[in-house]
Steps between C-alpha positions, in 0.01 A plus 500: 500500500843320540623230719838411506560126686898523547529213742325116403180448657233254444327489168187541661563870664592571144164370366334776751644749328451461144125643500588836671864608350765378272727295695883451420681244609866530518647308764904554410414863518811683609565820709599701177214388307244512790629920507435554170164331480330566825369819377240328240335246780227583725585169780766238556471234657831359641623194737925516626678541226409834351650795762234855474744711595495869570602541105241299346253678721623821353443372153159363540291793375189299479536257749219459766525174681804259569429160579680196640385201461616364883537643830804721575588807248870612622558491100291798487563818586146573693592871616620588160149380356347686783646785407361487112143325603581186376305224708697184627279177574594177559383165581501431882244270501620276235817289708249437823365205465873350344724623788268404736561129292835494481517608877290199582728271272841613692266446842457144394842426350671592819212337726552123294844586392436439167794735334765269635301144467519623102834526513556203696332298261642644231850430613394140548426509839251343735478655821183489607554519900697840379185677419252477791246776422262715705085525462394819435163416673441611864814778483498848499562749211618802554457780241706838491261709271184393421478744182360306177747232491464414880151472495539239185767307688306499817138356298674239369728377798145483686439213300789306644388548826730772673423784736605848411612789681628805312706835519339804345490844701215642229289177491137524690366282750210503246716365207689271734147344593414452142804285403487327845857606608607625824708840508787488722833716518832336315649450827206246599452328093910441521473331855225283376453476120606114339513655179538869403456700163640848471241756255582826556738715288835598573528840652717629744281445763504104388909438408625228720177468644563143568875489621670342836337639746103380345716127396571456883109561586381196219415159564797249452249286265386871322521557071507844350452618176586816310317550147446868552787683453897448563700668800162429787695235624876537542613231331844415690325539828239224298824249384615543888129367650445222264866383527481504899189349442287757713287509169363179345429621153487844309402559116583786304399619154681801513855647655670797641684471176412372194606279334668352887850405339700281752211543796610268774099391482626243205637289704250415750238292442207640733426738284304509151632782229333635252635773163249720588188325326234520762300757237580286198191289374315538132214558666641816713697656139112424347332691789766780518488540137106533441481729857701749314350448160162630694696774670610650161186471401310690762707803453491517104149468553512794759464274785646486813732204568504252799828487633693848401810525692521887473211684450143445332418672217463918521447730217810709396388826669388325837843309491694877492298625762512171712887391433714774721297325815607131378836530653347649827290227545761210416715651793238569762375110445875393504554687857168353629564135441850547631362653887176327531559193743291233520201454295329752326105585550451849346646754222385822499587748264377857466559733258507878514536822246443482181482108516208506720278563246684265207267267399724238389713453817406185548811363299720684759351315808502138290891630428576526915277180562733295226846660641385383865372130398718404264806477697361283764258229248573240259198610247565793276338809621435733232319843459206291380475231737587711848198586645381158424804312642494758832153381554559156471741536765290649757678891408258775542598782215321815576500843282469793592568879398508866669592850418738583725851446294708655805625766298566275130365416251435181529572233779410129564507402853492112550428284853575157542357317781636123617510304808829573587503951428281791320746692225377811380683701207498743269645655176495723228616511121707824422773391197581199717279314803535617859387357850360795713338296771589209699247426787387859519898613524580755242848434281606540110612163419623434151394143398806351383765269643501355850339661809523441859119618675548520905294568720642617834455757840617877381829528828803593434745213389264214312547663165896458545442134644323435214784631313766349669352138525456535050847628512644168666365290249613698202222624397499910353265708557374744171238717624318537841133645554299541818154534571329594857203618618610655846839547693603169698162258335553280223680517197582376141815502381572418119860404390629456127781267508763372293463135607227257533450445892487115578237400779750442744558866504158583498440281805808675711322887368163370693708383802685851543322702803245736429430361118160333407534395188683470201442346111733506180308593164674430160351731250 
């Protein structure tokens, strides 16, 4: 066995290594080299610099696992190692405990103003009566995520005394209890949080999440921090609230654009910068580097790894029979996270045909579970770790399987139940994956692109208001379906369309007479 290490990592990852495989070190590797070697190694283990593109993927004839030492992997090519059965793992766990650090550390800069009383110092200053600070002890904390790195920042800010109310949609009242938090909804944390921390990822559900409209509901006295990812706060909407000061203090380790060249944030000085470091400790690249040492391990020893970002491991002729259906299942989880509303208590998938009676299909339901968490949590959810992490929040997965295919071969029908609707759908795998059921309404949906699901009364007239009122904000419509059960009774509509379809829009569709509902899906 071979393991390539293209990117440097600590010595002691390294040192895991050595008894199970010849390890290579090559650490100025380049793209032309890494093609024509990549064939001869068995794992590589990897941090930024190296890029796993589609083309080294290709050329990997022996490769089985791909591993970077840290937490984000957009320098790999995951579907393309899908596609072959190469594993991807990473090291999620590794940064907690130092974000959640450096997190704290901005908190208390911007709390005792001690950025600026450096400075001033250094410049030969002594203003003392210029930096009048704030206690920490007796205020409130209010967390936006409480994935791994929340919880961390939310143990050790217990210690100086603060209260803590957080904003999580999937956390239980059972989890909440444990770490002694209060859940509340972001309009109530903004309204009364001291201090806040943002944890969640960026998604398009959580872009400009924090913009004017959530600055006008904080304290005047309020700090906010962003160490999770750039673009969750809109930075010139930011510059604007801590310039007027409507915002005491904000922190931010990372940027809508990176590096921030000529961000009108450099001149203020409420507000505590950092390049993007919040990760960066020795004892995080130690951790990260020996988590992915054991990874490689597991799976030359035949083992199955912790935190695989694809797929666990399948034998080759269980992976042909299994991978036509991966697809399927990516785009049915996609459209479920994207209509549920509010939080999520129950998955249920069923599976009928031929796939009834797969033993194995157990990595297809872990496959919808990860496409419908891992949008809307901080902590990786991977095909290993979904049931687990769907329990912990309170999510009730149940299997089941039946016959009756409705005329193909195979089908997968999945329900999603929440507090705020109950989505049912269904599809199929024929050369490409198809939607044949949405809430019990028959259409042939192809999964790609935008849609436009609405639900409305079948008169005469809504389908061309619904037409008309897309039409005046420029948006095209591609394809139309309808589903309906009886002349006059509910319907479903599906629309393809050429555009994405802002909220507004959606908002003036559920307004329109005679329409119940409607919800844009990006596939």
């Amino acid at each position: 066995m071979k393991v390539l290490i293209a990117d440097q990592i600590n010595e002691k990852g390294i040192d895991e290594l050595k008894d199970v495989a010849e390890v290579v070190v090559n650490t100025s590797i380049t793209k032309e080299e890494l093609l024509n070697v990549i064939k001869d190694f068995d794992a590589i283990i990897i941090r930024s610099r190296t890029k796993l593109t589609a083309d080294v993927i290709a050329a990997a004839d022996k490769l089985k696992i791909i591993a970077r030492a840290g937490v984000g992997v957009d320098n790999v090519d995951v579907p393309a190692a899908t596609e072959r059965g190469i594993m991807v793992v990473n090291a999620p766990e590794s940064t907690s405990v130092t974000v959640a650090e450096h997190t704290i550390g901005i908190i208390l800069s911007l709390a005792r103003k001690i950025a600026i009383a450096d400075k001033s110092v250094k410049d030969a200053k002594w203003e003392k009566k210029k930096f009048m600070g704030l206690e920490l002890n007796g205020k409130t904390l209010g967390v936006i995520g409480m994935g791994r790195i929340g919880s961390q920042v939310v143990t050790r800010l217990k210690a100086f005394g603060m209260d803590t109310i957080v904003y999580d949609p999937y956390i239980t009242e059972e989890v909440a209890s444990k770490l002694g938090v209060t859940v509340v909804d972001l309009e109530t944390l903004l309204k009364n949080a001291d201090v806040m921390t943002i944890h969640v990822p960026l998604t398009p559900e959580t872009k400009h999440l924090i913009a004017k409209p959530q600055f006008e509901l904080m304290k005047e006295n309020a700090f906010i921090v962003n160490c999770a990812r750039g673009g969750i706060i809109k930075e010139e909407d930011l510059y604007e609230a801590l310039k007027t000061g409507q915002l005491r203090g904000a922190g931010l380790d990372v940027y809508e654009t990176e590096p921030p060249e000529n961000s009108p944030l450099f001149e203020l000085d409420n507000v505590v910068l950092t390049p993007h470091i919040a990760a960066s400790t020795a004892e995080a690249q130690r951790d990260a580097a020996i988590i992915v040492a054991n990874e490689v391990k597991k799976v030359l020893k035949g083992e199955s790894p912790k935190n695989v970002l694809n797929m666990p491991v399948l034998d080759p002729e269980t992976f042909q029979v299994i991978k036509p259906y991966f697809k399927l299942t990516e785009k049915l989880g996609k459209f479920m996270i994207q209509t549920a509303k509010g939080n999520i208590s129950e998955i249920n998938i069923t599976y009928c045909g031929e796939l009834a009676e797969f033993q194995k299909k157990d990595i297809l339901t872990r496959m919808i579970i990860k496409e419908v968490l891992n949008p809307i949590l901080t902590e990786p959810v991977n095909m290993v770790n979904a049931a687990a992490v769907a329990e912990n929040r309170g999510i009730v997965i149940t299997e089941a399987k039946r016959c009756e295919a409705k005329g193909y071969k195979n089908l997968i029908k999945v329900d999603v139940k929440s507090d705020g609707s109950q989505m049912s759908i269904e599809g199929i795998f024929v050369g490409e994956p198809k939607i044949v059921m949405i809430n019990g309404y028959t259409v042939d949906v192809e999964t790609e692109g935008t849609m436009l699901i609405v639900t409305y009364r079948d008169i005469p007239g809504i389908i061309g208001s619904i037409g008309t009122k897309l039409g005046e904000h420029g948006i095209n419509i591609a394809k139309m379906q309808v589903g309906r059960k009886e002349l006059g009774g509910e319907a479903v509509m599906v629309l393809r369309v050429d555009q994405n379809v802002p909220a507004n829009v959606i908002e003036e569709l559920k307004k329109l007479e005679n329409v119940y509902d409607a919800v844009a899906v990006d596939l």
